[in-house]
TORMARKOL-755123 format. One record per residue (C-alpha): residue in three letters; x, y, z. Coordinates in steps of 0.02 Angstrom, whole numbers, padded with zeros to 5 digits, always signed. Example, Ala and Ser with C-alpha at 12.3 -4.5 7.8 and 13.67 -1.06 7.14 Angstrom:
2
RODO:ALA:+00615:-00225:+00390
RODO:SER:+00684:-00053:+00357
This chain:
335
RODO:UNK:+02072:-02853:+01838
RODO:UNK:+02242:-02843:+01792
RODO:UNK:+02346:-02676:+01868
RODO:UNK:+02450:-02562:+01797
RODO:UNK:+02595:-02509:+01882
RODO:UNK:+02702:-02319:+01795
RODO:UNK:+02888:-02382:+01840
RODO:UNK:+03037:-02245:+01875
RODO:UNK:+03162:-02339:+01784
RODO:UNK:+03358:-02271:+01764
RODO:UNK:+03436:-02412:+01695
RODO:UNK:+03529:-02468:+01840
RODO:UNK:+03521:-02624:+01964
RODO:UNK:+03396:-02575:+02097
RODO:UNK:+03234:-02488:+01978
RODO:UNK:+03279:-02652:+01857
RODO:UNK:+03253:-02750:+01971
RODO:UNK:+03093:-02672:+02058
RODO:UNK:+03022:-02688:+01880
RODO:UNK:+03070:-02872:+01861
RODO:UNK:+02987:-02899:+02035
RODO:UNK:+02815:-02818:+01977
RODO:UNK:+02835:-02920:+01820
RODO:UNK:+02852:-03070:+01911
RODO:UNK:+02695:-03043:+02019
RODO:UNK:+02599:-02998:+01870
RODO:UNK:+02573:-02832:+01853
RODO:UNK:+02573:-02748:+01695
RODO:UNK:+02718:-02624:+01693
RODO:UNK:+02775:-02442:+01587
RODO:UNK:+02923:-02374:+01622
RODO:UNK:+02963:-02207:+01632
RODO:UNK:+03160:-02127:+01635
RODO:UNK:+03213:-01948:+01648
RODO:UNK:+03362:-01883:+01583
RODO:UNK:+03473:-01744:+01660
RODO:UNK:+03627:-01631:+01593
RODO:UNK:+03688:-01651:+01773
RODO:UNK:+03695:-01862:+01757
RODO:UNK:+03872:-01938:+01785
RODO:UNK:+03848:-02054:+01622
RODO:UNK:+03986:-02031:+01507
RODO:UNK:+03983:-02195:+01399
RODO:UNK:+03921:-02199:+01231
RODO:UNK:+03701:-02190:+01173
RODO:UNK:+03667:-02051:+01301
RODO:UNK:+03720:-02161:+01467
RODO:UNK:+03552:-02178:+01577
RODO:UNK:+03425:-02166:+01427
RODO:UNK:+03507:-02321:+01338
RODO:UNK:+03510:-02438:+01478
RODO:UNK:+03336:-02404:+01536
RODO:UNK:+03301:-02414:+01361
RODO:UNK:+03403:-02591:+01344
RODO:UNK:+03293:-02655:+01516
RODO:UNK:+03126:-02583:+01441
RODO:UNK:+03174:-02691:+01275
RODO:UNK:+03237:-02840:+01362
RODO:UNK:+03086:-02844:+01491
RODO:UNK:+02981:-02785:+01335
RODO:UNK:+02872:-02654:+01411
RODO:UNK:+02853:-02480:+01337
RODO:UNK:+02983:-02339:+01383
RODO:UNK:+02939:-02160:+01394
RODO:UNK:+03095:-02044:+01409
RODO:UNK:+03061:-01888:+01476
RODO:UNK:+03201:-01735:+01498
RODO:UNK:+03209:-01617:+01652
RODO:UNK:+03141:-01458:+01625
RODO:UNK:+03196:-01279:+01646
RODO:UNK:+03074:-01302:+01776
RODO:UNK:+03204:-01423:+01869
RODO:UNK:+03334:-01306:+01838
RODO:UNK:+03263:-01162:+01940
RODO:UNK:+03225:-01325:+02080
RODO:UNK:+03433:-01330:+02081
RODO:UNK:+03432:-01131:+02116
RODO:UNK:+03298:-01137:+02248
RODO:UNK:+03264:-01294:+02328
RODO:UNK:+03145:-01283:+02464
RODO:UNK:+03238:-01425:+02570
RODO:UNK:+03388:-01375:+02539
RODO:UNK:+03554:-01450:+02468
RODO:UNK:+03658:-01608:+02525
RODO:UNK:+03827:-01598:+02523
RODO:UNK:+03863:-01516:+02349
RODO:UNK:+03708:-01410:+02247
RODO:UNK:+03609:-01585:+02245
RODO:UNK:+03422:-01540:+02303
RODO:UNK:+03375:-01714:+02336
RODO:UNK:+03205:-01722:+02419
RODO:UNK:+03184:-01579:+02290
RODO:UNK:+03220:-01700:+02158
RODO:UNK:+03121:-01830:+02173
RODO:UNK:+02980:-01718:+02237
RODO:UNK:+02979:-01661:+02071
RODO:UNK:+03020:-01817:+01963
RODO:UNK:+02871:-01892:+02073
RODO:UNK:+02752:-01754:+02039
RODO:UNK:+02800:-01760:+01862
RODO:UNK:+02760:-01972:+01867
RODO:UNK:+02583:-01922:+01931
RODO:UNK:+02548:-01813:+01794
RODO:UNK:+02604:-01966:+01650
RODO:UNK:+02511:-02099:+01752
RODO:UNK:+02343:-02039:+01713
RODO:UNK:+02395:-01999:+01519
RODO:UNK:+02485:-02188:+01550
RODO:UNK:+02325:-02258:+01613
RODO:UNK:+02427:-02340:+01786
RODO:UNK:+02371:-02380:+01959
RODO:UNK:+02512:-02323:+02053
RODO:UNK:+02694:-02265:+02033
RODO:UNK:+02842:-02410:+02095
RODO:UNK:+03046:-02351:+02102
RODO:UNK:+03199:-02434:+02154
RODO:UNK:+03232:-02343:+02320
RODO:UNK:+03299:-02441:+02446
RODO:UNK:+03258:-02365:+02657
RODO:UNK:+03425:-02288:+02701
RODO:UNK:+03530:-02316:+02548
RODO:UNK:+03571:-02123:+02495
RODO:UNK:+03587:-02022:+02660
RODO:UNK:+03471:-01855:+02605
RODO:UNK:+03326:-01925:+02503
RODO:UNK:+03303:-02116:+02576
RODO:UNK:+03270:-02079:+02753
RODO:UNK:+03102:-02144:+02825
RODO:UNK:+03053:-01931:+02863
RODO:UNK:+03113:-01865:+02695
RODO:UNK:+03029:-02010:+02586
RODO:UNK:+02870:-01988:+02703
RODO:UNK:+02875:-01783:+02651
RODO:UNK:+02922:-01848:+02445
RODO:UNK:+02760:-01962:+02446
RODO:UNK:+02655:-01829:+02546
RODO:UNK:+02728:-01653:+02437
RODO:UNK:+02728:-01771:+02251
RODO:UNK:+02538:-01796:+02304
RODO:UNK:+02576:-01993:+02281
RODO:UNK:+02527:-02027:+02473
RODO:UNK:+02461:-02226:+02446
RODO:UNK:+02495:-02244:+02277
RODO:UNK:+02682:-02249:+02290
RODO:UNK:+02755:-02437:+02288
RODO:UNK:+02937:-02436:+02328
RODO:UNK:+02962:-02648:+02307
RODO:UNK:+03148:-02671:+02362
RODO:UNK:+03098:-02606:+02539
RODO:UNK:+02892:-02608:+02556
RODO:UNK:+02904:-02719:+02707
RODO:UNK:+02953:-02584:+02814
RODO:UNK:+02827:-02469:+02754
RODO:UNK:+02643:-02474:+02804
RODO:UNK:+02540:-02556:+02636
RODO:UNK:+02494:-02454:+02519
RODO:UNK:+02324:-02455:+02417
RODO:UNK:+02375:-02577:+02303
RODO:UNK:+02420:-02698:+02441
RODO:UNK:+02269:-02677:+02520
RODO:UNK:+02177:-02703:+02375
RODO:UNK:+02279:-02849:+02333
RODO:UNK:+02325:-02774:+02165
RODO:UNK:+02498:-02845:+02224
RODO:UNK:+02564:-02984:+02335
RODO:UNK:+02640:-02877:+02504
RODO:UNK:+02701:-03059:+02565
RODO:UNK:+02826:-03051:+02390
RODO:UNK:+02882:-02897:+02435
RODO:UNK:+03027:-02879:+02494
RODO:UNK:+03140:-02779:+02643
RODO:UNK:+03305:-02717:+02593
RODO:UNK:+03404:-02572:+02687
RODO:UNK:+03557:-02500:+02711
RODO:UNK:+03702:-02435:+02583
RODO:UNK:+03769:-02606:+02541
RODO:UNK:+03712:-02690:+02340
RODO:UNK:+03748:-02846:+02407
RODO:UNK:+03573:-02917:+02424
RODO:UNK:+03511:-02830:+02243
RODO:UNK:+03662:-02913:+02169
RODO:UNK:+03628:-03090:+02245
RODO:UNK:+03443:-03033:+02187
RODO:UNK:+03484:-03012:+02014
RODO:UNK:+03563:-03178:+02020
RODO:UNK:+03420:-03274:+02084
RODO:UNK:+03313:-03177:+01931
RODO:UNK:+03442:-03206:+01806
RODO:UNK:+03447:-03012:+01780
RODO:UNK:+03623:-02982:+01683
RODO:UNK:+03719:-02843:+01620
RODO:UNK:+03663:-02699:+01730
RODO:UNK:+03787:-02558:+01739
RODO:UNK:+03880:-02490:+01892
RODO:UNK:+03734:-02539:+02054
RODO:UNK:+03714:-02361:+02081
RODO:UNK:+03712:-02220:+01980
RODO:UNK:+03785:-02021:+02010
RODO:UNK:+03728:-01847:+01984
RODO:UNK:+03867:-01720:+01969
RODO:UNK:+03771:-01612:+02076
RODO:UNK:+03858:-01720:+02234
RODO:UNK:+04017:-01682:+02174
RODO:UNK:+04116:-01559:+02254
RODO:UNK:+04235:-01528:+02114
RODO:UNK:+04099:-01499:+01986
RODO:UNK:+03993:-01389:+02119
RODO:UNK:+04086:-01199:+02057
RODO:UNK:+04040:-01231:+01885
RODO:UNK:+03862:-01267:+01921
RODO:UNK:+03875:-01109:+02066
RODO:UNK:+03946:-00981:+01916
RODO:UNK:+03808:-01035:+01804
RODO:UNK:+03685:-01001:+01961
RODO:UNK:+03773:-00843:+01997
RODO:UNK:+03780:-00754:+01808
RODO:UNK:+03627:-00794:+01729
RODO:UNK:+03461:-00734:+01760
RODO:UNK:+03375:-00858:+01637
RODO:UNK:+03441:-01017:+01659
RODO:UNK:+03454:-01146:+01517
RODO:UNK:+03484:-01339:+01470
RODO:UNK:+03649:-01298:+01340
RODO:UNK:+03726:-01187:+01477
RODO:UNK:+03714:-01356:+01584
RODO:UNK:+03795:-01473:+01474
RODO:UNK:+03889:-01366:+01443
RODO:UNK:+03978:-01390:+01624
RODO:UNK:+04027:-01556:+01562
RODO:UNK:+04170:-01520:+01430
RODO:UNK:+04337:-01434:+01470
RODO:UNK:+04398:-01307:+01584
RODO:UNK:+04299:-01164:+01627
RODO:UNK:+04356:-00973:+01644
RODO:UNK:+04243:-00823:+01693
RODO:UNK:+04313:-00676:+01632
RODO:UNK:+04172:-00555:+01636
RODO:UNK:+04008:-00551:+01724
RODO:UNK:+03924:-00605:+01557
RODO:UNK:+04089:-00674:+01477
RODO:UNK:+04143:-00860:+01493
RODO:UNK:+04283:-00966:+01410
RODO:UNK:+04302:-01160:+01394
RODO:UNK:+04454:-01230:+01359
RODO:UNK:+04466:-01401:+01297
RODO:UNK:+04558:-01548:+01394
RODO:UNK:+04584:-01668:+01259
RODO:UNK:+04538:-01708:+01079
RODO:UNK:+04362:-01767:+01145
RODO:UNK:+04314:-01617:+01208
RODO:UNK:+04407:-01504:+01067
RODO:UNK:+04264:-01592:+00950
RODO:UNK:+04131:-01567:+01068
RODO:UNK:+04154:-01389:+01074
RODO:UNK:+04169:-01374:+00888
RODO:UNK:+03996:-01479:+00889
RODO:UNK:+03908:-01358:+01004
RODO:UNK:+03971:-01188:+00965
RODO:UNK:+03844:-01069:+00922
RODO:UNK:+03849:-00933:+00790
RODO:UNK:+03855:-00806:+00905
RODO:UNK:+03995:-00872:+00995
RODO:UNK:+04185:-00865:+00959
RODO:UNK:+04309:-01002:+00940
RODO:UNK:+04494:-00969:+00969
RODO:UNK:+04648:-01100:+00915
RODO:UNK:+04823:-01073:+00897
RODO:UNK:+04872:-01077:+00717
RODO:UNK:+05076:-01135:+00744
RODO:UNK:+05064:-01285:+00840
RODO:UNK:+04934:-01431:+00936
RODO:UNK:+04806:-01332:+01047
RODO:UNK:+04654:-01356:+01128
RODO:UNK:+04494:-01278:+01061
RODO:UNK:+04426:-01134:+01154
RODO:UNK:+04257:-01053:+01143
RODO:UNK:+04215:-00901:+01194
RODO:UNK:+04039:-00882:+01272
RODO:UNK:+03909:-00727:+01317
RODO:UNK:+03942:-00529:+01314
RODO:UNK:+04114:-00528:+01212
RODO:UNK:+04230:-00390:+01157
RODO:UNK:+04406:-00379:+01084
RODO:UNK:+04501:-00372:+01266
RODO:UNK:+04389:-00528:+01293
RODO:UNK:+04443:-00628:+01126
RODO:UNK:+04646:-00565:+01194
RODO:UNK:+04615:-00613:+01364
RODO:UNK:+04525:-00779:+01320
RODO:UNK:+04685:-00805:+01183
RODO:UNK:+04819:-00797:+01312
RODO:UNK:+04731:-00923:+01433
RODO:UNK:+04716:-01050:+01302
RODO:UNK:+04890:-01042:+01266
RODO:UNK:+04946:-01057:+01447
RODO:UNK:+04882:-01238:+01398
RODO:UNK:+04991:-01260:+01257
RODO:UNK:+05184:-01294:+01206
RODO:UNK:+05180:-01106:+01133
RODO:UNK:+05355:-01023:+01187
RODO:UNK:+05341:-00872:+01302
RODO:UNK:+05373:-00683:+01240
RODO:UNK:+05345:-00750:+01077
RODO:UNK:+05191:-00679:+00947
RODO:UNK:+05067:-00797:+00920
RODO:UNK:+04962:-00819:+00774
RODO:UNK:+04760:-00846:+00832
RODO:UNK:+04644:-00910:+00740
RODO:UNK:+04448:-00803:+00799
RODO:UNK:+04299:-00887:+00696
RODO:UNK:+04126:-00807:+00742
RODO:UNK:+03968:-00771:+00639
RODO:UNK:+04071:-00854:+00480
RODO:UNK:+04194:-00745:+00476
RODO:UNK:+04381:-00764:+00520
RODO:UNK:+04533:-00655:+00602
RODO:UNK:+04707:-00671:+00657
RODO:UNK:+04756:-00602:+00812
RODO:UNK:+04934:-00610:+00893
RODO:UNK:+04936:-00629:+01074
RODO:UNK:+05095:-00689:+01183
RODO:UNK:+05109:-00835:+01293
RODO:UNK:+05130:-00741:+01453
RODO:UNK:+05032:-00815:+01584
RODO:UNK:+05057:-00942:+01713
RODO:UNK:+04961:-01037:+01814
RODO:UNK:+04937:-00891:+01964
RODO:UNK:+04889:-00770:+01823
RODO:UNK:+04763:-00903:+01768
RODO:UNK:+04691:-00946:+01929
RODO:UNK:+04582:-00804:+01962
RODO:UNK:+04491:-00833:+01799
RODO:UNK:+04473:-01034:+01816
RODO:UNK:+04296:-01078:+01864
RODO:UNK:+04354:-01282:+01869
């Protein structure tokens, strides 16, 4: 009988190409992608989704796209492994992604669960003890395929079974692409994206927005998250944030997201960056929040300045001056 194999697929080179290898031994395959607000993708049709969603179509196997919970938001507060070198909670990670796999593979009708992890290739989650405690904490001890590196794992149930081909599988290691990309060669597999993908959770300059979101709310949502992605960030109040805008991009991002509830600020007498104002908010916070936007513009100092304050549909002018620099800014400036 003909197996069924549930397939984490991101999109890029190694999970592509641990599908393509389970295609090519004959096993029926579904794939399954999870998006993230915390994914490094910036490029256009939601980064990750599209180009698991381009493989899925080119391999022509179903796609199911699922989205990380506020569940996985309280695993980035309290991982029980602990963090790598930024707020990234690995093992946490992909215990939960795994565990998440094992509920859809029943509902999916698979056999067992393959990914594109490769022994050794990301320093927290791909060593042999912390993908030995993912397999045994997911509850996907034996049914977990990993294709790119199986030879240096003991077989599995499906090998034993002979539901795959061990001998075709194959024993990759280390940091280095350079065998996947000579792989994808030899399997004509074209226009993958970067070989490895990125969570902003590793990096260190996007760490004290994630921390401040940690640190002043007890209920943690998705918006707040993406959220981290657009402009600068200011906390001027426990409950009280501002984003600034860096460029046009993110000027029309914030006009796309604002809520209601929430107050945008622009300087009426010249270019400026969009500003939101976010949380608990009072007139000293609209002021405040008005001078540090126009420490980002051409405004001159001492001079009145005309702000525009939209919130709830209504409209004011406020006039605020120009008067701080970058050390009266700092305290404020999240990242």
């Amino acid at each position: 009988m003909k197996r069924k194999a549930l397939a984490l697929l991101s999109g890029g080179l190694d999970s592509t190409l641990a599908v393509r290898l389970m295609l090519d031994l004959g096993v029926d395959v579904e794939a399954l992608n999870f998006t993230s607000p915390f994914c490094t993708c910036t490029g256009k049709n939601a980064g990750c989704k599209s180009e698991a969603v381009r493989v899925a179509e080119e391999f022509h196997i179903p796609i199911k796209v699922m989205n990380k919970g506020l569940d996985y938001l309280e695993v980035v507060r309290n991982p029980r492994h602990g963090y790598g070198k930024g707020l990234n909670p690995c093992i946490d990670c992909r215990i939960y992604l795994l565990r998440k796999a094992k509920e859809y593979m029943v509902e999916s009708g698979a056999d067992f669960i393959i990914t594109g992890e490769v022994l050794g290739q990301r320093p927290m989650s791909q060593r042999r003890d912390a993908m030995r405690v993912i397999e045994r904490e997911s509850g996907l001890e034996d049914l977990l395929v990993r294709p790119l590196s199986a030879q240096f794992f003991p077989p599995t149930l499906p090998e034993r079974e002979g539901w795959i081909d061990r001998d075709k599988l194959l024993a990759i290691r280390g940091r280095s692409r350079k065998e996947q990309i000579e792989l994808a060669d030899e399997m004509d597999v074209r226009n993958y994206p970067c070989p490895a993908g990125g969570c902003l959770l590793t990096e260190l300059s996007f760490v004290p927005k994630v921390q401040d979101v940690l640190d002043h709310n007890d209920e943690l949502n998705l918006r707040d998250c993406r959220l981290l992605k657009i402009g600068r960030h200011f906390r001027i109040g426990e409950r009280t944030k501002v984003i600034i805008g860096r460029n046009e991009a993110d000027n029309a991002m914030l006009e796309n997201v604002l809520n209601p509830d929430e107050t945008a600020i622009t300087w009426m007498d010249g270019n400026t960056p969009a500003g939101i104002i976010t949380g608990d908010q009072g007139p000293a916070d609209t002021g405040l929040a008005a001078r540090i936007l126009l420490r980002y513009t051409k405004a001159e100092p001492a001079v009145p300045c005309r702000i525009k304050v939209r919130c709830n549909g209504s409209e004011d002018i406020i006039f605020v001056t120009n008067d701080m620099n970058e050390a009266a800014v700092t305290p404020y400036l999240i990242a």
